[in-house]
N, C-alpha and C positions, 0 to 999 in steps of 0.2 A: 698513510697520512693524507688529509686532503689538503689540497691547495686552494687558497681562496680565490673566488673568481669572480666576477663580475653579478653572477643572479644570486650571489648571497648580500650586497651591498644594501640593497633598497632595508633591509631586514631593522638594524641600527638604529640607519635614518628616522624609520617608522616610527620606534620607541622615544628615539631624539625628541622628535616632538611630541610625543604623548607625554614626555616630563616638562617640556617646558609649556605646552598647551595646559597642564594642569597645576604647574605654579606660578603660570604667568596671570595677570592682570584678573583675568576672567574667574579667579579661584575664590574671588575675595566671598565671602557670602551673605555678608550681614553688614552696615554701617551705622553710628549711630546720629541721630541728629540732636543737637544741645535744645534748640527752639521750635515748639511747636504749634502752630499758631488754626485753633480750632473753631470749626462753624458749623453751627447744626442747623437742621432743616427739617420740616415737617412737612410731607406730601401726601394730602389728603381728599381723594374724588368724591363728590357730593353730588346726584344728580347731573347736572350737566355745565356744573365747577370742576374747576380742581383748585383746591386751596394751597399754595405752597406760600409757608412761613419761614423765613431766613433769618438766622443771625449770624452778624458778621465780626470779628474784631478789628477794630480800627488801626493796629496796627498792620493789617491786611491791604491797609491803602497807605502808604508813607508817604507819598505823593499827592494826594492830596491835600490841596490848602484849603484852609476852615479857620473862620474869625476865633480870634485866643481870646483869652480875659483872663488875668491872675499868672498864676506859675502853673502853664500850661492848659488850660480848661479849656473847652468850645465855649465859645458865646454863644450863645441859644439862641438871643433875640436877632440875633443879624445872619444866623447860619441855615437858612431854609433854602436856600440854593444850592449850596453845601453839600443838605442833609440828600435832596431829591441826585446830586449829584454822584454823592457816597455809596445809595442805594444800587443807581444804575452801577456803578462800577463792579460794588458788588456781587450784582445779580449775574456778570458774564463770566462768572467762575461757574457755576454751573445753569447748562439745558435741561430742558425734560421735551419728550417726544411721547406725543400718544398717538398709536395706532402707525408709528413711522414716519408721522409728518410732525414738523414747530407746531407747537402750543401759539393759538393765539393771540394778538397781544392784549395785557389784562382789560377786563370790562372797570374793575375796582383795581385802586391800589392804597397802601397808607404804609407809611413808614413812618421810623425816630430812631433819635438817640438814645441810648440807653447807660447808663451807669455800672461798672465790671461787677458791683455787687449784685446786681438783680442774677434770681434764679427762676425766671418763669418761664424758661425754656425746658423745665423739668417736664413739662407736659406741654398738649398739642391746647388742652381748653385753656392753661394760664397764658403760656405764647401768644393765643391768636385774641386772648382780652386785654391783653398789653398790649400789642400794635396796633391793636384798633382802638383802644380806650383814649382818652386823655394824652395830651401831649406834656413834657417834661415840665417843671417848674424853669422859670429861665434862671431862676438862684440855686439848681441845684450844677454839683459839681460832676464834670463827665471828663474825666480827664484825656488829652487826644490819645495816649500812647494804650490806654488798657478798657478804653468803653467801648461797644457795640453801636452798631447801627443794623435797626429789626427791620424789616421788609414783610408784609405781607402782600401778596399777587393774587388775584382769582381769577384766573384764564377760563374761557369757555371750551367745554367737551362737548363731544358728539353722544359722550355714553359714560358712566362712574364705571365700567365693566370695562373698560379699552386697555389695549396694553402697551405702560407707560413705562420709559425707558429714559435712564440718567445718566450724565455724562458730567464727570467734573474735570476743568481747565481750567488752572490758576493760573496768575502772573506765572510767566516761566522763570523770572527772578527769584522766586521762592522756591517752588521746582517739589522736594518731596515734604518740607516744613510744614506744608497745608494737610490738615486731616477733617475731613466731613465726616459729620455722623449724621443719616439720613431716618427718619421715619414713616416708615409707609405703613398708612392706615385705610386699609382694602376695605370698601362696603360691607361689612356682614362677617370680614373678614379676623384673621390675627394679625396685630402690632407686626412688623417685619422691619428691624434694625438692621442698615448698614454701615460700616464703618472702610471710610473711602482715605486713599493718600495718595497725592500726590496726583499727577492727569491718569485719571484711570478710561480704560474702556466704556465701550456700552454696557452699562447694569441695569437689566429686566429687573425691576421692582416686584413682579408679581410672578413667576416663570409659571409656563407648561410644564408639565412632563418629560419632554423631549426636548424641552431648550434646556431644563439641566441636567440632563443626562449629556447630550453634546457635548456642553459647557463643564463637563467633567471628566469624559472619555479627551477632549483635547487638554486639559489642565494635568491628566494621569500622564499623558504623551509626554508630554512638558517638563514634569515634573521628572520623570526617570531619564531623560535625553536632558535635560541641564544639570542633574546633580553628578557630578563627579565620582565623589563616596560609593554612590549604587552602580555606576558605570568602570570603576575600578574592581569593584567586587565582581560582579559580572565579565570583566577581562579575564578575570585569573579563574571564574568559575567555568568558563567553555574554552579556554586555552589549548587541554587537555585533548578535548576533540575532535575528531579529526573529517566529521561528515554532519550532515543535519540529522538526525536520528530520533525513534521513541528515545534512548536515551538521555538525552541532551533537553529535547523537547519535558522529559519528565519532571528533570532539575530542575527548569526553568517552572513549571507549573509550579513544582513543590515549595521554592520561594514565591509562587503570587500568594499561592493557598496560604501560606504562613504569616507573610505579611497583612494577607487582609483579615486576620483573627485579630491581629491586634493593633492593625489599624481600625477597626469598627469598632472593638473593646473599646479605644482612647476615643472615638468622636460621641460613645455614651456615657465618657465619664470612669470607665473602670480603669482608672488612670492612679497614681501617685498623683497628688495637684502640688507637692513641692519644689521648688526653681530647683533642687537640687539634680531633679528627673531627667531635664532635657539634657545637660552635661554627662550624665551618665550613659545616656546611649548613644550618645555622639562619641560616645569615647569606646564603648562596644562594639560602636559600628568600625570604629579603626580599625579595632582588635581582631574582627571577623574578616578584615581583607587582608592584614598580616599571617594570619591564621592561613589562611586560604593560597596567597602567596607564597606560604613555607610551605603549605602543603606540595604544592608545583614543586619548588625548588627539592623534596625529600622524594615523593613519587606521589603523583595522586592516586587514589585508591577510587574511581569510578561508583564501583559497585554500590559504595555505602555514598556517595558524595550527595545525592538526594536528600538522605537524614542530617548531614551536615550543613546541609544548604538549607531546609526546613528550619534549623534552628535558629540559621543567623537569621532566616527571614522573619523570625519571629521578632528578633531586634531591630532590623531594616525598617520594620511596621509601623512603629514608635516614630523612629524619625519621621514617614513619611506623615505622620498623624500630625508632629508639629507643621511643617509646611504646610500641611492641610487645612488647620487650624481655622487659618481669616477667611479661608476662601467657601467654607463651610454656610457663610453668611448666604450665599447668593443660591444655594443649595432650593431656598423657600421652604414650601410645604412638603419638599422632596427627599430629605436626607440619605432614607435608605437607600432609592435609587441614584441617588447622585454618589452614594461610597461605593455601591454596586458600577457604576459608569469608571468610576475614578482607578478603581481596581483594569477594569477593561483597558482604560486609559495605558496604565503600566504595565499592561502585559503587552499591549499590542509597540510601547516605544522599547519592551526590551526584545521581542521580537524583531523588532527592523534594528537595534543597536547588533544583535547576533546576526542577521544577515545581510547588514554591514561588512561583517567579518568573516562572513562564510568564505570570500573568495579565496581572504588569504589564508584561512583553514584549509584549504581543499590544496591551494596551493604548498603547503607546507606539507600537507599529507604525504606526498609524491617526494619530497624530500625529508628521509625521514632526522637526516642529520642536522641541516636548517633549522626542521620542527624542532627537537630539543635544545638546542641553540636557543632560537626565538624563543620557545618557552620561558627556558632557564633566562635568559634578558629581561623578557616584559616581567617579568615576576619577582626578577630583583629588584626592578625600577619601582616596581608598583609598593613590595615593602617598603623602600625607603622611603616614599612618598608616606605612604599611610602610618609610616613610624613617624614622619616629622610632624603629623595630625594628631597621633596619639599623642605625644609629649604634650602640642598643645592646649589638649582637650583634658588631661591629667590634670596640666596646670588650672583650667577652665573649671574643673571638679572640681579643685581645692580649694576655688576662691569662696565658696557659696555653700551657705550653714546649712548644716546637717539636721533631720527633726532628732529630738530625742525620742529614746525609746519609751515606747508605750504599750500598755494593755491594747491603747484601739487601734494603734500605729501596727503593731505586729497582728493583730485581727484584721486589720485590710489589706494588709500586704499579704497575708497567707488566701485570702477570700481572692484577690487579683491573682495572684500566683497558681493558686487551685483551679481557678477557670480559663485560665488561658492554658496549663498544662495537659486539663482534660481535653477539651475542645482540639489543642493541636496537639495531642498524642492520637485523639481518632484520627482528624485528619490523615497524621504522616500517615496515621498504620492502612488508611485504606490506597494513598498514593504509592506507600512502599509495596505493597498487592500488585497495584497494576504495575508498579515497572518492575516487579522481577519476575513475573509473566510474561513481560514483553522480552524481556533478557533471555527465559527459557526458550522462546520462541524465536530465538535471533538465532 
């Protein structure tokens, strides 16, 4: 019988807080917000311009006072103070930097009012013939709560080829309410939309090469080291071992490989595009760490755990493609190397999350009794955890309409289905080659 003694204690604790570390505060994933209050911008270098066009919604400034007339309106004729007022206000939600240094201050400006019906912000040539055109009628109606105030700036450049960097800061009173959707229109170049919330970082409008490949090997980091879901899976997927080994190292490949077939399949589109899609792999992905967790708890089976682990990562993929999704934008002219960066990204945070762990693997190894213990613990904690995800993601499936079945429905699903099968049936089979070669030779 053993007796317990004091270096089996810390063992508990550890897990203690990995349940509450993961149903505390930090688990939430997603929030919604009711009001969202939108300003777009066109940013366009000309020569030794750069034109940025703003539109702002007036509800964006609450605090500001501006002459009324009637049940609510701006008074036009008395509001030019106002209006130069409005602008500036608005213009300190967002900078732009070229070449690393402020923009500086415009040679030209012109601004107005604008009424919530106009749409000539659909384009860069109607926007910038509307702020500079003709000022408003002073009898037309702009009401304070839903009209625009337009800005256009033409700062002086050194060069239309410089590289111009955007940063949005709104009121922090509004905080993530605020969404910018930006237009960068490169000399010579392609259209390049961004879609900004809330105070975001610096965003290279035009990137290099190597600033988004960076900018996506640290977002891959990011991305496997905050998600839970992949970081649970992974607990229960190297539990089992007991050293750093080809073995272990092979697993972990055989999930990047797998993930990133269909993570690149979804950022080209070979995707389900029904809302019903993302519920459904979020609820798979539960399933694959309960899976994974009974496996521990019955015996794991090592040898094959490779192919099992290839296949959830084939699900894992999915998910990490939605979180991918926005951040895709800032990719540029880059894509493939930025999904190639991003993949790097996640290998290299589940690598430092395993060797995180190594100590107390190695530790545990030495105890082989501990080890089973700890196993058989983390891995209970982690189903119940990933069972109380599943229910909710069940429930999350059920809320959200189903397509009917169809001729072209079940001809794209079998077309997606067929290519992700092939593609990661070679894969596994040439990863399953080299780790049982490496196994032979152990």
């Amino acid at each position: 019988m053993l007796k317990p003694g004091p270096r089996h204690g810390c063992v508990p604790g550890l897990f203690l807080f990995l349940l509450v570390w993961v149903l505390g505060p930090g688990a939430a994933h997603a929030h919604t917000i009711a009001n969202r209050l939108s300003m777009h911008a066109f940013v366009k270098p000309e020569g030794e311009r750069l034109h940025l066009v703003v539109r702002v919604p007036l509800a964006y400034l609450p605090g500001l006072e501006l002459p009324k007339r009637g049940a609510g309106f701006i008074d036009l004729e008395r509001a030019e103070a106002g209006l130069e007022l409005a602008a500036a206000t608005a213009g300190k939600a967002l900078t732009v930097r070229a070449d690393g240094e402020p923009l500086a201050p415009p040679l030209r400006s012109s601004r107005r009012f604008t009424p919530p019906s106009d749409l000539s912000f659909e384009s860069y040539d109607a926007a910038l013939a509307l702020v500079d055109g003709p000022g408003l009628h002073p009898g037309i109606d702009v009401p304070l709560s839903q009209g625009y105030v337009d800005f256009h700036l033409e700062h002086p450049i050194r060069s239309e080829r410089s590289e111009f960097v955007l940063e949005l800061h709104p009121d922090p009173r509004l905080g993530e309410s605020v969404v910018l959707d930006v237009r960068f229109l490169p000399p010579g170049g392609v259209e390049r939309i961004y879609v900004l919330s809330g105070v975001s970082g610096p965003v290279t409008l035009d990137p290099s090469w190597h600033q988004a490949a960076w900018m996506f090997v640290k977002s891959g980091v990011h991305h496997i080291l905050s998600g839970f879901d992949h970081l649970l899976f992974l607990l229960c997927l190297v539990l089992p071992f007991r050293r750093l080994g080809w073995k272990l190292v092979g697993v972990i490949t055989a999930f990047t490989v797998a993930h990133s077939i269909t993570l690149i399949s979804a950022a080209f589109g070979f995707i389900p595009a029904g809302e019903w899609f993302p519920p459904l792999v979020e609820t798979l992905i539960a399933a694959s760490i309960i899976y994974m967790a009974l496996e521990n708890l019955l015996g794991a089976s090592l040898l094959r755990r490779w192919l099992v682990t290839a296949l959830f990562g084939l699900v894992h993929g999915f998910g990490f493609s939605f979180a991918l999704a926005e951040e895709l934008q800032f990719a540029g002219g880059h894509l493939v190397l930025s999904l190639a960066a991003f993949n790097v990204g996640v290998e290299v945070g589940q690598l430092l999350f395993v060797a995180a762990l190594l100590p107390l693997l190695v530790w545990l190894a030495r105890r082989p009794l501990a080890s089973r213990y700890a196993t058989f613990a983390a891995s209970a904690i982690v189903a119940l955890i990933a069972g109380y995800w599943l229910i909710e993601r069940v429930q999350a499936l059920g809320s959200v309409p189903w397509p009917l079945a169809s001729a072209d429905l079940l001809m794209v699903s079998a077309q997606v289905a067929g290519a992700v099968l092939v593609v990661g049936g070679l894969a596994l089979w040439i990863i399953g080659r080299r780790i049982r070669k490496n196994e032979i030779g152990l």
